[in-house]
C-alpha positions in Angstrom: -6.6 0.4 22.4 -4.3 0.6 19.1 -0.5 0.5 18.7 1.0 2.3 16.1 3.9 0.2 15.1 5.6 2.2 12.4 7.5 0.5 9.6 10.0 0.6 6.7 8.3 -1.4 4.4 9.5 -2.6 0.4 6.9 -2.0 -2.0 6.6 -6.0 -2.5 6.1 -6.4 1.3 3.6 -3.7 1.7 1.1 -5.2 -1.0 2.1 -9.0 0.4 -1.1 -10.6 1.7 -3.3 -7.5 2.2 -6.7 -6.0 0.8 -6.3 -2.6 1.3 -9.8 -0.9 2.0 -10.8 2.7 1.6 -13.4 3.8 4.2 -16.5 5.8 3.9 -15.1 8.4 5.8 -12.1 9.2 3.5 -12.2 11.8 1.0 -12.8 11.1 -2.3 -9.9 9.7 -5.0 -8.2 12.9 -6.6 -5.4 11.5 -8.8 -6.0 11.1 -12.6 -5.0 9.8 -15.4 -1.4 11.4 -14.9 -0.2 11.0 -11.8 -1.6 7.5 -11.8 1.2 6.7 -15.0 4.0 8.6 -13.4 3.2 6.4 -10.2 3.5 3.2 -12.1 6.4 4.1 -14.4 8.4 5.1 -11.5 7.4 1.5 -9.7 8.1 -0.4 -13.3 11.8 1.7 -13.1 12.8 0.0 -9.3 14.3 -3.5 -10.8 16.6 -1.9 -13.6 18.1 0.8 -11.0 21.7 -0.1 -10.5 22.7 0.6 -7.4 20.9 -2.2 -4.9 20.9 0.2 -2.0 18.8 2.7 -4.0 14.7 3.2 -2.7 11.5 4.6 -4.0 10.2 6.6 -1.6 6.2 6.5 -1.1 5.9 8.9 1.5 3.5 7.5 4.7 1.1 5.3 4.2 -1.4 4.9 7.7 -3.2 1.6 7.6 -5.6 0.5 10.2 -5.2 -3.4 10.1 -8.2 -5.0 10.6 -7.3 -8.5 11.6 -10.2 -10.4 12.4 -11.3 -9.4 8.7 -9.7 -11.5 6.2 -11.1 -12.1 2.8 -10.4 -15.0 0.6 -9.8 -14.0 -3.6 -9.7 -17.2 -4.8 -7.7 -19.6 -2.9 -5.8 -17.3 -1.2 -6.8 -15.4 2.0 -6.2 -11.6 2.7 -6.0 -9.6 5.9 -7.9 -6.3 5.3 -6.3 -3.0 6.4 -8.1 0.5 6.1 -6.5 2.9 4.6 -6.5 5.8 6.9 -4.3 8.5 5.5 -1.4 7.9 2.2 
């Protein structure tokens, strides 16, 4: 049986040490070229904000981790999560 444990994550440690995969049964990728450039520019903002208290918010993100399933990318190893709804 699953546990959802939810949690506040920074950006830095969501990415840390995961391959994030996108399952067969998802939906197919709808952003474009747009939203895509206002994602990044708003990520590439974070570091010059001021006030150190201050947080990008990136709505939910449901990941499926997948534990027994790592993945090494050169000498490094990743755990692979599936990206169930975000």
């Amino acid at each position: 049986m699953s546990i959802i444990e939810p949690k506040y994550l920074t950006f830095d440690d969501l990415l840390k040490k995961k391959l994030f995969v996108i399952p067969t049964y998802q939906r197919a990728y709808s952003w474009g070229t747009k939203q895509r450039l206002e994602l990044f520019k708003d990520i590439e903002r974070i570091p010059n904000w001021k006030d150190s208290d201050r947080r990008h918010f990136m709505a939910t993100i449901v990941l499926l981790n997948k534990p027994h399933e790592k993945e090494k990318v050169g000498s490094d190893e990743y755990i692979k999560y599936e990206v169930v709804d975000g």
